[in-house]
TIFI-674071 format. One record per residue: residue number from 1; residue in three letters; x, z, y of N, C-alpha, C in turn. Coordinates in steps of 0.02 Angstrom, whole numbers, plus 50000, padded with zeros to 5 digits. Layout:
! TIFI-674071
nr  rest  n.xx  n.zz  n.yy  ca.xx  ca.zz  ca.yy  c.xx  c.zz  c.yy
NUM  ala  X  Z  Y  X  Z  Y  X  Z  Y
...
END
This chain:
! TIFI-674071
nr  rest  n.xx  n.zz  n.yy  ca.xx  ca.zz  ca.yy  c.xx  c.zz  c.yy
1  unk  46390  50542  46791  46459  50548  46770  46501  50496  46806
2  unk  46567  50493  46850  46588  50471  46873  46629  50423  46834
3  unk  46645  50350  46837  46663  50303  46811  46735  50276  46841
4  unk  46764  50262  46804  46869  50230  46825  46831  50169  46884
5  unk  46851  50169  46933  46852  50126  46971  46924  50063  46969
6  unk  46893  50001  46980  46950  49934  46951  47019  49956  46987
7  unk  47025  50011  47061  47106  50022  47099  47118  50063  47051
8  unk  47085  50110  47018  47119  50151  46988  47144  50153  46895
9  unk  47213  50188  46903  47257  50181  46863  47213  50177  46765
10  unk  47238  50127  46712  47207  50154  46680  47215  50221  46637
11  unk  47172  50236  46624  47224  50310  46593  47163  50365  46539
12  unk  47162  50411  46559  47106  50438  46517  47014  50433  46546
13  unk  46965  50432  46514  46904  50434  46539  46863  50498  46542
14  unk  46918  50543  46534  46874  50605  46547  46844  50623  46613
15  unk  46793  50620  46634  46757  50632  46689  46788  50693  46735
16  unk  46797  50741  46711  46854  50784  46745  46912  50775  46780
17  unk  46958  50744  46741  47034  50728  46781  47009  50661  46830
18  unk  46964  50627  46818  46950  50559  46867  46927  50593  46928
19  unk  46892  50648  46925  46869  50687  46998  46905  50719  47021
20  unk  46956  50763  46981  47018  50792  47006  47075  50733  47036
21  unk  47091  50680  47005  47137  50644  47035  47084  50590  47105
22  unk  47023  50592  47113  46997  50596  47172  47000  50626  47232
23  unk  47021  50701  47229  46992  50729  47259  47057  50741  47289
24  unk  47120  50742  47243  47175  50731  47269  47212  50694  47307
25  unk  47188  50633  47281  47186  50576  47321  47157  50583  47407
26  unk  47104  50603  47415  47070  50623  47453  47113  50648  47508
27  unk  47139  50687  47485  47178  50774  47514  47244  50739  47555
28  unk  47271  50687  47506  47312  50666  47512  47319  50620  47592
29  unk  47264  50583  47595  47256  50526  47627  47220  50576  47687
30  unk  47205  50620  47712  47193  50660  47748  47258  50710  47792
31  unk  47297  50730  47744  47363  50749  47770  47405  50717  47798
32  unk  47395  50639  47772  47429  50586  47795  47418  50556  47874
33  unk  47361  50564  47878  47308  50552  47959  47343  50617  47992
34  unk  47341  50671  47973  47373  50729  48018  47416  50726  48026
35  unk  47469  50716  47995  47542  50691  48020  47550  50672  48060
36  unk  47519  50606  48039  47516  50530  48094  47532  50578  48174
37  unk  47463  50594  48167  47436  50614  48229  47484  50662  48266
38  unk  47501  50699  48247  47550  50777  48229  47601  50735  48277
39  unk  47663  50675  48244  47727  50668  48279  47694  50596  48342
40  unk  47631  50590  48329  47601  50555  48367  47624  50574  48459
41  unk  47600  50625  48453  47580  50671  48489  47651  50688  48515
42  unk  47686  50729  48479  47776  50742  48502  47793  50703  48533
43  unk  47778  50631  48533  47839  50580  48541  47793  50563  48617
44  unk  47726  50583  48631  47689  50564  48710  47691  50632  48767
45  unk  47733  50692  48723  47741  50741  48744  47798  50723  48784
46  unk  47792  50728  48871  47857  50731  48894  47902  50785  48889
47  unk  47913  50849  48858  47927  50914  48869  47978  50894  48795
48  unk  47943  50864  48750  47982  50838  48696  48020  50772  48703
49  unk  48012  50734  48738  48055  50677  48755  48108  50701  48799
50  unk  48097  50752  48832  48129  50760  48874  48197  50802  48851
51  unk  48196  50846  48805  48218  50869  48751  48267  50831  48705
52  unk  48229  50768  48680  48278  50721  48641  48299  50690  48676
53  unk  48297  50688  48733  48332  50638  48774  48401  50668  48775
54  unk  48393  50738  48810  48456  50764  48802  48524  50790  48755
55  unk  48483  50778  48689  48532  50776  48635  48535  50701  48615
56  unk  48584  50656  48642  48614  50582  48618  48708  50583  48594
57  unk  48668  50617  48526  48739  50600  48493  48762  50531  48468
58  unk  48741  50477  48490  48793  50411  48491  48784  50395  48558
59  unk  48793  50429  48620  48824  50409  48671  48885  50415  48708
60  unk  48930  50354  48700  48995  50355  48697  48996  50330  48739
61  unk  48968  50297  48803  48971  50300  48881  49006  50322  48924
62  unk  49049  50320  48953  49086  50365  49008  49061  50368  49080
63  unk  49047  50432  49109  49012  50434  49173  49041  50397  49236
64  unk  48977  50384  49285  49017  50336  49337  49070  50367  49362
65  unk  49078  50444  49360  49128  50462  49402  49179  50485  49361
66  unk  49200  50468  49286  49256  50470  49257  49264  50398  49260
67  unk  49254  50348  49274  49261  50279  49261  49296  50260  49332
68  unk  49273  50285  49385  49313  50286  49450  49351  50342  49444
69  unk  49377  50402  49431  49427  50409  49427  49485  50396  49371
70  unk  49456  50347  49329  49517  50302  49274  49527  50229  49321
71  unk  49491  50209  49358  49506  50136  49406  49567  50171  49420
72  unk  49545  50232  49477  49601  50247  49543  49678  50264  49496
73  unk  49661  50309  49434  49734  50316  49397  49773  50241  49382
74  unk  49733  50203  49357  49767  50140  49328  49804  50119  49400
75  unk  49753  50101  49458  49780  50084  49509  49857  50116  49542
76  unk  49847  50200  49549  49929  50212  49550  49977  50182  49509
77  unk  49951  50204  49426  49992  50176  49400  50034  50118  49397
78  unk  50017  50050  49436  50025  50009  49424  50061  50002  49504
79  unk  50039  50038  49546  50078  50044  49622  50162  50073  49581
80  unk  50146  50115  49551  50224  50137  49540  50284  50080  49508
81  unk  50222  50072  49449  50267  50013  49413  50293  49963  49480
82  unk  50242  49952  49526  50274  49904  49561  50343  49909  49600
83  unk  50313  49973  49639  50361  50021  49698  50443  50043  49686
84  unk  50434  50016  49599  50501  50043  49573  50526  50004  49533
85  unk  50491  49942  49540  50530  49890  49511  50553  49844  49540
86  unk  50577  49794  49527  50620  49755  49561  50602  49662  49597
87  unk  50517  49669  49615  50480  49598  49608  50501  49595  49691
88  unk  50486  49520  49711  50494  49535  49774  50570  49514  49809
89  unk  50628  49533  49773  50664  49571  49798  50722  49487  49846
90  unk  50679  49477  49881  50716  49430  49924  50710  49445  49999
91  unk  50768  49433  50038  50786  49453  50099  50750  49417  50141
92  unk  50681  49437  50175  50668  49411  50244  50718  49363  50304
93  unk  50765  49423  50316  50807  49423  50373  50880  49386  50326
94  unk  50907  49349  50351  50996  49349  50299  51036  49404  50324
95  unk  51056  49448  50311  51097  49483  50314  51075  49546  50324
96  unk  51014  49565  50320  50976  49611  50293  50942  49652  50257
97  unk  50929  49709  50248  50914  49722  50182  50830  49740  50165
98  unk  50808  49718  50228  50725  49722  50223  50699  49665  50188
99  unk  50651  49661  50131  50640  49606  50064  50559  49592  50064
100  unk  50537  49565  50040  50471  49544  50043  50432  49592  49996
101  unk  50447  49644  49959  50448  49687  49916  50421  49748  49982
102  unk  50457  49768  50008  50480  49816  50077  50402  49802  50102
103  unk  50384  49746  50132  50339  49721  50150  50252  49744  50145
104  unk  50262  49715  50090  50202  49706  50036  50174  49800  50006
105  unk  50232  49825  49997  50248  49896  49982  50170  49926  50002
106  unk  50194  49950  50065  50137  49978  50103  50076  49975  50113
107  unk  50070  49888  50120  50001  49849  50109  49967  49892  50036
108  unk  50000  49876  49998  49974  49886  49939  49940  49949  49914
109  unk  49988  50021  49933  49967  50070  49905  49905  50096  49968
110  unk  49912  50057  50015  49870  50081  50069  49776  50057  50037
111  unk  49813  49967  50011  49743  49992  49984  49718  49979  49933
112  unk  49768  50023  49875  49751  50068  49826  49712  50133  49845
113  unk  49722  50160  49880  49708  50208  49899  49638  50211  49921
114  unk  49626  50161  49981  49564  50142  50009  49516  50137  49955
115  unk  49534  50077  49925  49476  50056  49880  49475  50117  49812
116  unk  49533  50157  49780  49507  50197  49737  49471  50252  49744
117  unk  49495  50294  49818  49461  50353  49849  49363  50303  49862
118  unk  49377  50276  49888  49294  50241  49905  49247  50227  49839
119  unk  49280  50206  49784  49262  50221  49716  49231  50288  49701
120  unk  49273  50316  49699  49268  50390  49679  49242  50420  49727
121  unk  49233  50408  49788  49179  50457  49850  49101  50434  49849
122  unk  49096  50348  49805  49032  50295  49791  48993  50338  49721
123  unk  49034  50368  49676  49011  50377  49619  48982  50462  49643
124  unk  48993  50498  49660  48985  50538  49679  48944  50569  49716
125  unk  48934  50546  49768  48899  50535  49835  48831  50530  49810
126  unk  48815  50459  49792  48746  50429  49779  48712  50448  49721
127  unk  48735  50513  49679  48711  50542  49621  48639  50569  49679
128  unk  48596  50593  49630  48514  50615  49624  48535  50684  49649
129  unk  48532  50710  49736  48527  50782  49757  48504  50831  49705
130  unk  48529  50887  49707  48508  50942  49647  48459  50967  49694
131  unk  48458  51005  49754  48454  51041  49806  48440  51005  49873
132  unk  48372  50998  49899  48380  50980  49984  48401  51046  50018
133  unk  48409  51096  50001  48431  51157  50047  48491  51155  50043
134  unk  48554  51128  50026  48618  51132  50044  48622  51054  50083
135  unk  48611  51046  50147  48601  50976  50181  48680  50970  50185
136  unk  48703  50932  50142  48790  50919  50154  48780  50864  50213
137  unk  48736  50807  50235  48780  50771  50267  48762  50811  50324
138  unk  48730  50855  50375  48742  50883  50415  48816  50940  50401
139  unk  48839  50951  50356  48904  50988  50366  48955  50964  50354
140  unk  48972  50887  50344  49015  50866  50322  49023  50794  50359
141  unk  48995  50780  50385  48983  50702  50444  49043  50720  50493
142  unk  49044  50768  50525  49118  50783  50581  49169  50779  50545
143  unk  49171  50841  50508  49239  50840  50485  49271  50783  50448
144  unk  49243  50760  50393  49270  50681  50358  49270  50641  50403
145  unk  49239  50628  50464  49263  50575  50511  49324  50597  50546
146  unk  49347  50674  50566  49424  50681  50584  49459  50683  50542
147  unk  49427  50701  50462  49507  50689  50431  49512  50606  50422
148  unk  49464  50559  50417  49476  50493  50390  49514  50471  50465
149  unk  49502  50480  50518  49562  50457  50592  49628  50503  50567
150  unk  49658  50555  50564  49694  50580  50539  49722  50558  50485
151  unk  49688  50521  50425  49706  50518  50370  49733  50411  50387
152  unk  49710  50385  50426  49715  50328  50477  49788  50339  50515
153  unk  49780  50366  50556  49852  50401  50584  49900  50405  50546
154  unk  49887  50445  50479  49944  50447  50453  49984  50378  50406
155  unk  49922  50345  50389  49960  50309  50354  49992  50254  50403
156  unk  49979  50230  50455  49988  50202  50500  50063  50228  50529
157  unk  50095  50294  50534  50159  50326  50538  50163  50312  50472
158  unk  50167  50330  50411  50194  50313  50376  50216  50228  50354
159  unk  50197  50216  50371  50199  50118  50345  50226  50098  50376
160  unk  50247  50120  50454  50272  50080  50501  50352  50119  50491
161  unk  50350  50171  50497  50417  50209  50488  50458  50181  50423
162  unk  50409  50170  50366  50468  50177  50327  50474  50086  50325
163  unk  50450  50041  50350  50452  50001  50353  50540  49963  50393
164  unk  50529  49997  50452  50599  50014  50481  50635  50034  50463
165  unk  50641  50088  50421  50673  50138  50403  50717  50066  50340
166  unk  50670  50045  50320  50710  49985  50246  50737  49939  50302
167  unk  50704  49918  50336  50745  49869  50393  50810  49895  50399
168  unk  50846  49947  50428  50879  49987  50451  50942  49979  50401
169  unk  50908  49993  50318  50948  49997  50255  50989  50093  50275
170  unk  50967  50116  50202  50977  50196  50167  51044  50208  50206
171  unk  51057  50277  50229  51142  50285  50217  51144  50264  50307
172  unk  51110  50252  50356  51128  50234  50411  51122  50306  50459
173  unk  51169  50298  50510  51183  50371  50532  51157  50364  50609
174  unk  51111  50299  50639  51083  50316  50662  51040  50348  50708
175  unk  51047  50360  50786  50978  50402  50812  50926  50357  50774
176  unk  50916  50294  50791  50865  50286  50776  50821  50269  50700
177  unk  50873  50260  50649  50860  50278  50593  50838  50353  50582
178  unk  50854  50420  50616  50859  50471  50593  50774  50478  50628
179  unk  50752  50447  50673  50681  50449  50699  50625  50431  50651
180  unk  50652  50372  50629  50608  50350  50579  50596  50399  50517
181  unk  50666  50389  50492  50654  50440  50449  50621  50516  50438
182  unk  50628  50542  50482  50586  50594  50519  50521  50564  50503
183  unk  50502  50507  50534  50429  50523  50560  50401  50482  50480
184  unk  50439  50465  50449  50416  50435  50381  50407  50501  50333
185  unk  50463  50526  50292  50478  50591  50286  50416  50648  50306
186  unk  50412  50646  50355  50384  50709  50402  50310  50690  50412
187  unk  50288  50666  50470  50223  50684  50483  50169  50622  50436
188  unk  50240  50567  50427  50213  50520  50396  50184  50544  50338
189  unk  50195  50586  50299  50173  50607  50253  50140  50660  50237
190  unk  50148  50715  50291  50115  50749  50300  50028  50739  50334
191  unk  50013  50693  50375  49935  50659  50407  49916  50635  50350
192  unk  49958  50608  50281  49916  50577  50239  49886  50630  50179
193  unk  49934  50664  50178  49922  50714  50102  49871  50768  50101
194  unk  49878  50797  50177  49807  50868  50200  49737  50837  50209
195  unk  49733  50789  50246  49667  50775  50260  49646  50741  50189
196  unk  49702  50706  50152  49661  50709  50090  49630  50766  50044
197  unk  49676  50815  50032  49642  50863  50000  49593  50896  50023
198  unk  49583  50898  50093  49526  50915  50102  49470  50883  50105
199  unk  49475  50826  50115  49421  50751  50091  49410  50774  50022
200  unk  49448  50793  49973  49438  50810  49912  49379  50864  49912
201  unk  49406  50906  49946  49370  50971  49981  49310  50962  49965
202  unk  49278  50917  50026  49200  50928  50024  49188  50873  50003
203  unk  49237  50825  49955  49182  50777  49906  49172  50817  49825
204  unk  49184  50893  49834  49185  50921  49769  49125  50963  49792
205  unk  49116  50994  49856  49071  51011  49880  48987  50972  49885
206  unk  48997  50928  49908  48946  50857  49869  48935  50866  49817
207  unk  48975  50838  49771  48969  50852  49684  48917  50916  49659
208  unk  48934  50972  49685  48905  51023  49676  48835  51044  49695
209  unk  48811  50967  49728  48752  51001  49751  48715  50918  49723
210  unk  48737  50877  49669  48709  50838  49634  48708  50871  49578
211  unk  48656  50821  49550  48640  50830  49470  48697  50836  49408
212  unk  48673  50862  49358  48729  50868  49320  48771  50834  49277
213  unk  48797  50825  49258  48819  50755  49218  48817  50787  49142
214  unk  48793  50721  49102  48829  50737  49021  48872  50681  49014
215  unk  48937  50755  49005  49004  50681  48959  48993  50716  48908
216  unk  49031  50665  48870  49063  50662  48812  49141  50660  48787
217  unk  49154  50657  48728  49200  50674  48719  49286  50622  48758
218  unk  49251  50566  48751  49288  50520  48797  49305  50555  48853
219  unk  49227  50561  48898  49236  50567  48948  49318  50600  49002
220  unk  49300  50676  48913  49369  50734  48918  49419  50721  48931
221  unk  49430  50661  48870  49513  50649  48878  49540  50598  48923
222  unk  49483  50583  48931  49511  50534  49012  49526  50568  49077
223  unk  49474  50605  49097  49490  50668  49144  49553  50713  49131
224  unk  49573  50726  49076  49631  50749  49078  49685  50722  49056
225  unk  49689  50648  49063  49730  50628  49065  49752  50573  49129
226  unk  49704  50598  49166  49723  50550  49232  49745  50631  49272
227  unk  49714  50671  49265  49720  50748  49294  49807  50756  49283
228  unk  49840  50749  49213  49902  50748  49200  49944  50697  49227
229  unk  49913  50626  49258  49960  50577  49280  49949  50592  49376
230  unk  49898  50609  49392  49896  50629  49478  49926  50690  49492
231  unk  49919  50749  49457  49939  50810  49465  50030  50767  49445
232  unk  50058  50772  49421  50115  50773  49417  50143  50711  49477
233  unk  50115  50652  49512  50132  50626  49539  50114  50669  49609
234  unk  50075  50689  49601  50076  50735  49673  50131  50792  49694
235  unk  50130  50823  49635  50201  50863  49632  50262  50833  49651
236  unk  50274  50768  49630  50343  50749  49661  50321  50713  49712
237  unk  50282  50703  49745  50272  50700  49812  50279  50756  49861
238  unk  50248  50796  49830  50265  50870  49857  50341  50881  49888
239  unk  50390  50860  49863  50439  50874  49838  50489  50818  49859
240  unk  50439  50747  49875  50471  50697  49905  50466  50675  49970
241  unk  50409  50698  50008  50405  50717  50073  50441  50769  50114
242  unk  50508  50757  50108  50546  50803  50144  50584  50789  50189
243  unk  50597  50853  50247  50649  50826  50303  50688  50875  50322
244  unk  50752  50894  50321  50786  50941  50329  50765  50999  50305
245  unk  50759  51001  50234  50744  51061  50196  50657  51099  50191
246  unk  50609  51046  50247  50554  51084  50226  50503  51013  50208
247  unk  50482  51048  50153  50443  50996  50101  50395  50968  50109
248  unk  50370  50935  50090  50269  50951  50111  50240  51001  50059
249  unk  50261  51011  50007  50228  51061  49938  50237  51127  49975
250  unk  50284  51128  50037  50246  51204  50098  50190  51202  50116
251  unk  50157  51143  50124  50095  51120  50166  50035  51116  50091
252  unk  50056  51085  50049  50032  51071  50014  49994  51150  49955
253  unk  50039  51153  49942  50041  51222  49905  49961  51277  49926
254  unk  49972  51320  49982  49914  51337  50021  49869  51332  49997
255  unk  49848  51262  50043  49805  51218  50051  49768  51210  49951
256  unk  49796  51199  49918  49772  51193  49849  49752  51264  49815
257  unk  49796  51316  49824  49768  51353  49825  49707  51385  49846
258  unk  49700  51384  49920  49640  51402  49925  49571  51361  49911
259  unk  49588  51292  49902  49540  51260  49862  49505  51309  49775
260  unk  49557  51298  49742  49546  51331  49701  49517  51395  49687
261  unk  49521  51449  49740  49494  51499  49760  49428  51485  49773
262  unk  49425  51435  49820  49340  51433  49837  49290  51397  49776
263  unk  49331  51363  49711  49288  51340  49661  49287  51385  49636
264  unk  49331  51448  49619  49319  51486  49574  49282  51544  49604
265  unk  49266  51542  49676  49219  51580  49674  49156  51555  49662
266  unk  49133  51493  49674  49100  51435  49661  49062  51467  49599
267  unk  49100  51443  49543  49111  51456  49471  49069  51546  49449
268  unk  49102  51592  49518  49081  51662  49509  48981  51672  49529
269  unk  48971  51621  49567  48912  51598  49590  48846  51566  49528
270  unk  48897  51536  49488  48849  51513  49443  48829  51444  49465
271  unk  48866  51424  49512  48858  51357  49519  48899  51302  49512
272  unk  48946  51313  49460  48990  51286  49431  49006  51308  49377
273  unk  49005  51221  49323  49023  51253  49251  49067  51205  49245
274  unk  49108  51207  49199  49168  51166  49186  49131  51081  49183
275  unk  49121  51073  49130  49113  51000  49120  49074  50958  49152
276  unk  49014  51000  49166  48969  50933  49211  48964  50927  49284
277  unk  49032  50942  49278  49054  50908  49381  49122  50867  49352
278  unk  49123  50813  49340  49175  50775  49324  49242  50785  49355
279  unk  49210  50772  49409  49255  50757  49466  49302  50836  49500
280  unk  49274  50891  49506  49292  50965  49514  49341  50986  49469
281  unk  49311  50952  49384  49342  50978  49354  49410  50927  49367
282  unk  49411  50864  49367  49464  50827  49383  49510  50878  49438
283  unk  49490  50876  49485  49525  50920  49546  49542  51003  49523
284  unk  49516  51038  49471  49544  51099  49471  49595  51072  49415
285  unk  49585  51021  49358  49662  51017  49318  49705  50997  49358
286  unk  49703  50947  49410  49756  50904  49425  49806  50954  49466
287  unk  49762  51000  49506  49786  51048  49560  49826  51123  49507
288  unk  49821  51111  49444  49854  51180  49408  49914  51132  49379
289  unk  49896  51095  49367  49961  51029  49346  49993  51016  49392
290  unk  49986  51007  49463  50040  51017  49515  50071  51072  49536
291  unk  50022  51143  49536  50066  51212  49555  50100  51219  49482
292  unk  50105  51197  49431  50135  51205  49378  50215  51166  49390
293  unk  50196  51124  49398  50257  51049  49390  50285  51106  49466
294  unk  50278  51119  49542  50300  51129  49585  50341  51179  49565
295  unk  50318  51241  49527  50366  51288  49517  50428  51282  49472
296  unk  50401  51261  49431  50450  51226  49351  50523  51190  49406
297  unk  50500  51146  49439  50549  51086  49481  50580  51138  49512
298  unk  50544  51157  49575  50578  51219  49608  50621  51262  49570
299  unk  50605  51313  49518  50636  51338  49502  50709  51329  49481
300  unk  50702  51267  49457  50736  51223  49401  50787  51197  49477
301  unk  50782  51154  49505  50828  51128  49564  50824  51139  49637
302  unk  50779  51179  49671  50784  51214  49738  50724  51195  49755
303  unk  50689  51229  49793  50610  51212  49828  50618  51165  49882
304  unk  50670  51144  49871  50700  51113  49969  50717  51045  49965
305  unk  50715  51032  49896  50762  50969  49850  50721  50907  49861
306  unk  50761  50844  49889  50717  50774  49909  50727  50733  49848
307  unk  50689  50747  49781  50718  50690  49746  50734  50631  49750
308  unk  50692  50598  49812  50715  50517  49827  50785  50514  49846
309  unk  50811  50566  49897  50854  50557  49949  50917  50606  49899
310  unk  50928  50636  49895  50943  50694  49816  50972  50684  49758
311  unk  50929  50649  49735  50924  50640  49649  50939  50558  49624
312  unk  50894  50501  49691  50909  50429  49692  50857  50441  49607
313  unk  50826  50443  49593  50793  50440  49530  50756  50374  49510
314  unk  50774  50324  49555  50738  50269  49568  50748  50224  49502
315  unk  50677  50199  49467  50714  50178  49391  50678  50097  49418
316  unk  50725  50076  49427  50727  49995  49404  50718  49961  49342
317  unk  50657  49913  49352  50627  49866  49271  50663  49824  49260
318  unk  50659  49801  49203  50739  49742  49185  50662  49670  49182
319  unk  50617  49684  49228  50604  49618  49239  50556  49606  49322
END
């Protein structure tokens, strides 16, 4: 007859329930070992790690390549604040109206530009190949080296032109003010704005043939809200690159379009989904936010219209 052992509870001595709450016991401490073993096992399973890895709902992280394109936004942003405010504003020359402001101008957004595009071509670029069968740097080594001389060229006409052009002081009638202006206006701005978008071109093309990204919800509203501050500054660039009635948003326009065409056939391919190309998706909002803003403006005050030269829209900071 089986006897209460000193671990166990005191309670009744019927020989019966002491073998039944044994045996349970038993059962118990046996199911317990299988378990063990059971999520043991899940958690050395890579097929299951691999799994939870991909559902991280407290990762509030923002990807490298929304984080470079919030640098490069802040960075305009802060070119404008400058470009249109009033620091600086002392005369080189006496009796001149070229200022140390004038100067500095060019330097600056030149390299804003440098260093935010190099950001955003760094984050991108050096992601984990999806694919060795789409060899981008054999299709893309020529051409980004003529648009970056081109895109060199231009800013180089642009910086120097309008540099003169402030030397000169607004309102001057000029041959040789009207040269500058021209070539500031005109090609100056035109060498800088195409070879970028197409630098855009095939760094979205890149993108597409890296790994995929997980954002999050951050990630979103940052992308579309730098998408809403470039797209609309590009538009009035569009719009501010002008010279005797023809714009650059002639040049521009196209050119974005058929970008867009080739992601969305992209997209028809199955090799594009909205969110996990950061950067694509950056470039298809920013580019519907500029043919948006282009028509609205156009419609609204003439397709031909120089707001700088036009409108004088120039808002001065009271510090």
């Amino acid at each position: 007859m089986p006897t209460r052992r000193a671990s166990e509870t005191v309670g009744s001595n019927n020989p019966d329930e002491i073998g039944i709450k044994r045996k349970n016991a038993k059962n118990f401490k046996e199911l317990s070992i299988i378990s063990m073993m059971y999520y043991k096992s899940l958690w050395t399973n890579s097929t299951t790690v691999d799994k939870i890895k991909q559902v991280d709902l407290t990762n509030t992280n923002m990807t490298s390549i929304t984080k470079a394109i919030l640098t490069f936004t802040v960075l305009i942003i802060l070119f404008f604040v400058y470009a249109y405010g009033v620091f600086f504003q002392i005369p080189i020359f006496n009796g001149y109206p070229l200022t140390l402001q004038h100067v500095f101008e060019p330097i600056f957004y030149v390299f804003i530009f440098a260093i935010g595009n190099y950001y955003i071509y760094k984050s991108v670029y050096f992601r984990k190949i999806r694919s060795d069968k789409n060899n981008d740097k054999q299709s893309i080594v020529v051409p980004t080296f003529l648009l970056l001389l081109f895109l060199g060229i231009g800013f180089g006409v642009h910086t120097t032109a309008q540099l003169i052009e402030d030397f000169l002081g607004h309102q001057n009638e000029s041959l040789l003010y009207q040269i500058v202006f021209f070539l500031d206006e005109g090609p100056g701005h035109w060498l800088v704005s195409i070879p970028l978008l197409l630098l855009y071109f095939f760094l979205l093309k890149i993108e597409l043939n890296r790994e995929k990204n997980k954002v999050n919800n951050i990630d979103k509203f940052f992308i579309i809200f730098c998408s809403l501050i470039i797209g609309l500054g590009l538009g009035i660039s569009g719009f501010e690159g002008n010279f005797n009635g023809f714009a650059q948003h002639f040049l521009m326009t196209p050119i974005i379009i058929g970008i867009l065409y080739k992601i969305y056939r992209y997209r028809e391919n199955k090799l594009f989904k909205f969110w996990i190309y950061p950067f694509t998706t950056f470039l298809v909002l920013t580019f519907s936010i500029y043919l948006i803003f282009t028509l609205v403006f156009g419609l609204s005050l003439g397709f031909t219209i120089n707001p700088d030269a036009d409108l004088r829209w120039i808002i001065k900071l009271p510090f």
